[in-house]
N, C-alpha and C positions, 0 to 999 in steps of 0.2 A: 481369375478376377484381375482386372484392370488395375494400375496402382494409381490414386490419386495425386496429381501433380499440383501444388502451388505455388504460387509466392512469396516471398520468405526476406526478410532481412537480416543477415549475417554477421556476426562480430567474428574479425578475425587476429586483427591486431589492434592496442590500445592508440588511440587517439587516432585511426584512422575510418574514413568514411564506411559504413556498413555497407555489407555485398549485397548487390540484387540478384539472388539465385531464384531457378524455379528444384523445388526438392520434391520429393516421393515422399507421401506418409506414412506409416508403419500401417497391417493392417489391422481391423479393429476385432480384438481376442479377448480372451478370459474376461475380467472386469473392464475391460478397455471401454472408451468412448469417445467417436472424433466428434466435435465441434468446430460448426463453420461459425467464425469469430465475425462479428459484427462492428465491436467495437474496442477498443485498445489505449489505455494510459497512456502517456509517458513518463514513467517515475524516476525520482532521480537516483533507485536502485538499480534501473538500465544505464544511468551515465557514471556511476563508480564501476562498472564495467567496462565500460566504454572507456575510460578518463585512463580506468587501467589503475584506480583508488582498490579495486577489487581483483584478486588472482581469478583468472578466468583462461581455459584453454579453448580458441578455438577451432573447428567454426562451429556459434555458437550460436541459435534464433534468438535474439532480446525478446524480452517482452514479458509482462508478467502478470498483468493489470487488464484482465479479458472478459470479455462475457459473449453469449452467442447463441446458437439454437444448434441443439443436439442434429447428428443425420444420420447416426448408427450406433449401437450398441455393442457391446460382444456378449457371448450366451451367458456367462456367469452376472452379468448384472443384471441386480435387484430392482434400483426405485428408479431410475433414469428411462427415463423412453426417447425415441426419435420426435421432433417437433418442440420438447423441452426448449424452454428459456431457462440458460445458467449460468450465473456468474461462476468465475474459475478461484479457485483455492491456489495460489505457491506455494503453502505448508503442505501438500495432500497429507493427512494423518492415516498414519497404518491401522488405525484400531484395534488394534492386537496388545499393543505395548501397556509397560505399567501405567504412563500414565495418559495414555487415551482412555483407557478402563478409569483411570480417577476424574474424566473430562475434563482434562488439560491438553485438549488438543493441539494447542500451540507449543508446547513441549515435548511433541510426541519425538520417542529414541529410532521408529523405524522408518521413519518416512525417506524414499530418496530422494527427494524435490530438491534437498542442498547438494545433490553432484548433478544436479539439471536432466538426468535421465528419469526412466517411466519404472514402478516398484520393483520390474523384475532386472532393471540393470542395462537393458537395451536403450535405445532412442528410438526418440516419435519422428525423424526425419532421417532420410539418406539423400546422396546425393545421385545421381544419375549414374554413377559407377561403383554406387554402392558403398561411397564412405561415408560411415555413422555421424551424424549433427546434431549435436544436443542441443536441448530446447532448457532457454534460463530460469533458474525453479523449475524444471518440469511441465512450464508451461510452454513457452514459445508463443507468446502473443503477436508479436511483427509478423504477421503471417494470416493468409487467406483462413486457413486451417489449423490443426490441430487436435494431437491422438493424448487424451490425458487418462489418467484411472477415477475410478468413477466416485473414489470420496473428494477428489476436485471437480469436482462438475455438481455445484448446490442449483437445486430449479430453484428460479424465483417466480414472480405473476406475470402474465406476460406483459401489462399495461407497464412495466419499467420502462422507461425509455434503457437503450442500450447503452449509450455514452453514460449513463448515470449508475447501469448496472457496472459498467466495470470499476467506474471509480469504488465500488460497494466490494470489490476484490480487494482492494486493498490500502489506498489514501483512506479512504471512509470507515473502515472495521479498524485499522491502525491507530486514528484519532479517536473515533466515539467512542472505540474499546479501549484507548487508553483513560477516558474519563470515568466511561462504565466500570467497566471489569478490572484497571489494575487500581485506579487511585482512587476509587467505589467514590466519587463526590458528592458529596449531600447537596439538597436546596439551601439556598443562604450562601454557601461556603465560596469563597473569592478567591481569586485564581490569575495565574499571569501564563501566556503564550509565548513562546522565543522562536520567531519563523513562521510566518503566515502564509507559505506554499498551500501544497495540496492537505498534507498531513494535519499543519495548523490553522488551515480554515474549519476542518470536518473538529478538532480538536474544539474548537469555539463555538461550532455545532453544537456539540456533545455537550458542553459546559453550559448552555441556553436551555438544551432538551431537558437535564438532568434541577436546572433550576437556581444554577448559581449565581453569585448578586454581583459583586466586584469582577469585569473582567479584565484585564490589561493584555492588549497585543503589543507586541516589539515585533520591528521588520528594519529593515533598510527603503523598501519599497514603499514609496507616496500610495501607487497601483494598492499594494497589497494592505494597508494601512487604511485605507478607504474601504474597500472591501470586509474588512475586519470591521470596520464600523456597523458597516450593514448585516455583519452574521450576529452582531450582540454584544461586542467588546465596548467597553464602557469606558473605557481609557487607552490611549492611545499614545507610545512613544518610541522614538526615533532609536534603531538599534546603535548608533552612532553616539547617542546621550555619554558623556561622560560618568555621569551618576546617575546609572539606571536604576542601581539599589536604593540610594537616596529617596529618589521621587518614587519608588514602589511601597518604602515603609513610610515615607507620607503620606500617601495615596490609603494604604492600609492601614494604619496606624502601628506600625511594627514590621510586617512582610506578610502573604500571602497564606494561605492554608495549604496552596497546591501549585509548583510551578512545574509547565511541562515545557521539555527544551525539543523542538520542532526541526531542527536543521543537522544536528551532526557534526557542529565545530566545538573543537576543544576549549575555545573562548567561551562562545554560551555556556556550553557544558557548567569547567567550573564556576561561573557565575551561581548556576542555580543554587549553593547554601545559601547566598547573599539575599536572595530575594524573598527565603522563606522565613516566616515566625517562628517562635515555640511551640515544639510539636508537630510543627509539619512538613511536607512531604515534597521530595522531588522528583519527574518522572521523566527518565533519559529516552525517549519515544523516536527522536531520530539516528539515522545508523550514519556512525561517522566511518571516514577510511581505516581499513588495516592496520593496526599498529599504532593508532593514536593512545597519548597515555593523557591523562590528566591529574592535577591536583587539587586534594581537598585540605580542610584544616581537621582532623578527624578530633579535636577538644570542641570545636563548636558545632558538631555535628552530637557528641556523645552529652554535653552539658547541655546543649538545649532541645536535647531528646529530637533532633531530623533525622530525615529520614530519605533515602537516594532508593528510588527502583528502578527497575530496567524492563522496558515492554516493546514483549516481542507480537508483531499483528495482532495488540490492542488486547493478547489475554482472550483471545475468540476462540470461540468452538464452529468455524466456520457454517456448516450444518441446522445451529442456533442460531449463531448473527445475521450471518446474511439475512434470512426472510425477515430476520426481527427489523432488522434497517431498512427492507424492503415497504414491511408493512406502516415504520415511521413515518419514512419518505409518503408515501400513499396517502395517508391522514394527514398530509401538510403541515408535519411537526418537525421534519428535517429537511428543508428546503435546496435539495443535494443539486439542483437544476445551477444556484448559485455557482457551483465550483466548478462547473466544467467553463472554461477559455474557449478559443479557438480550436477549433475540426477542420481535421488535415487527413492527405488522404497516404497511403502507405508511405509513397516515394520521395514523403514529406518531413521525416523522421529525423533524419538527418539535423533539419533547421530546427526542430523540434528539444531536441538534445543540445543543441547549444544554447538555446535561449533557457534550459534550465543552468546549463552551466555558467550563464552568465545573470545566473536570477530574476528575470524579467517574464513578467506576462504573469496568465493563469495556466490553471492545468490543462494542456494538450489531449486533447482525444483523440486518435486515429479511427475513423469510420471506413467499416471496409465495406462492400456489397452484403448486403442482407440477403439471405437466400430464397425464400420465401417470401410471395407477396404479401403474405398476412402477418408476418414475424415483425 
């Protein structure tokens, strides 16, 4: 058999431009499943890679944020077929583990998606002389292709548009699941956003879907501030405000029931006791760099009963959410078409990745060749 060659972009050293390689893909075995990728994120968990914010060895395919149509299977899989529409999983859950059995997929102990190789240890790319290329999470999205295991590979319907399914990989199930699943928001209940990116658009999604009254977005970005308007945030202010907490418990008369912090700075971060009430809740939802520490006041966290969680891809059971946000989107109750920005084509990545590190714009799609005329 023929080894399938493609295109591929490379991290190999931090803060240096990604390699244009053409790689080899593993071929497709046991549970295995290649997917020719359609369309592709860029989250700004590819540029703490990239920035070198994250230990990464490589040479290493970005990407992580995919969706695509299946074109082989291997003989031990079950629900996937060829011609499949799927958005891709970066957690793949082992199913084996304690607590995939308890349907905490997001916490599963066996998955190897965090050392970026495939369950059994190998990699889904080589190089043309045979040196092994990991793919980030396990997926490797920057890329024509890609060999995943088959509990990363969720079918969705195929009427998704592509660019909207990948965001559904991972901006999208990150935010909704962080309103849904970790910080369960009731209707009524008022809420503030810190970071209107990809993450805290789908986050003000989620908080509209679900029904909540008070919304507050914070940004630096006029772009992203406007936009926030148009997903359902009811109030609007400047991350630059000196007293942001001030005009939050004026706004709310006290502070918030739920504040989610969207970006990953240890300034938001400890912010967030500040902005909530009695009783309520704050949700760390974006990943900061390596080795950030921050501080709280832990008397006013214990005397007025708050509360700090940590959510990792939104508390999903990828398997469940996906189709669930699939079928939202569908019914014109999550208007996911709003978050995608600009569509760039692979070789485009590069500008892609800086305009996240320089906070401007909306979310970047990478559209790649669709393989089928009818996909």
């Amino acid at each position: 058999m023929t080894d399938l060659i493609v295109s591929a972009r490379v991290f190999s050293r931090p803060n240096e431009p990604l390699d244009a390689e053409e790689l080899r893909l593993t071929e497709v075995r046991g549970d295995l499943v290649r997917v020719r990728l359609c369309a592709s994120g860029v989250c700004h968990s590819d540029l703490h890679v990239a920035a070198g914010e994250w230990t990464a060895d490589g040479p290493l395919v970005l990407g992580h944020e995919g969706a695509g149509v299946v074109e082989a299977v291997g003989p031990d899989v079950v629900d996937t077929r060829p011609g499949d529409h799927v958005v891709l999983s970066w957690f793949a859950p082992c199913r084996r583990c304690e607590h995939c059995a308890r349907g905490e997929a997001w916490l599963c102990t066996g998955t190897r998606a965090l050392d970026h190789v495939l369950p059994d240890g190998t990699t889904g790319f080589r190089r043309r002389d045979a040196t092994p290329v990991r793919a980030f999470l396990g997926l490797g999205t920057f890329a024509e292709a890609t060999v995943v295991p088959e509990s990363a590979a969720v079918p969705i319907p195929r009427d998704v548009p592509f660019p909207v399914a990948a965001l559904i990989g991972c901006a999208v199930t990150t935010g909704v699941g962080a309103v849904i699943n970790t910080a369960r928001v009731r209707p009524g209940d008022t809420a503030v956003v810190l970071g209107c990116g990809g993450v805290g658009q789908a986050i003000l999604l989620g908080l509209n879907l679900v029904g909540a009254n008070t919304i507050i977005a914070m940004d630096l970005s006029d772009e992203r501030l406007a936009l926030a308007s148009d997903l359902g945030a009811t109030h609007l202010l400047r991350g630059d405000d000196p007293d942001l907490a001030g005009h939050v418990r004026a706004i709310t008369g006290g502070g918030v029931e739920h504040a989610f912090e969207a970006i990953g700075s240890p300034g938001t971060i400890e912010l967030l006791p500040q902005l909530i009430g009695r009783g309520g809740q704050a949700v760390v939802v974006g990943m900061p760099a390596e080795g950030v520490r921050v501080t709280f006041d832990p008397f006013d966290l214990a005397d007025q009963g708050k509360r700090i969680l940590g959510c990792n891809y939104g508390s999903s059971v990828p398997s469940v959410d996906f189709p669930r946000l699939a079928r939202f989107y569908a019914s014109g109750r999550l208007p996911l078409d709003r978050l995608v920005g600009q569509t760039i084509a692979l070789d485009a990545v590069d500008g892609a990745l800086e305009d996240l590190r320089r906070a401007v714009g909306l979310r970047t799609v990478i559209t790649q060749t669709t393989p089928y005329p009818d996909a």
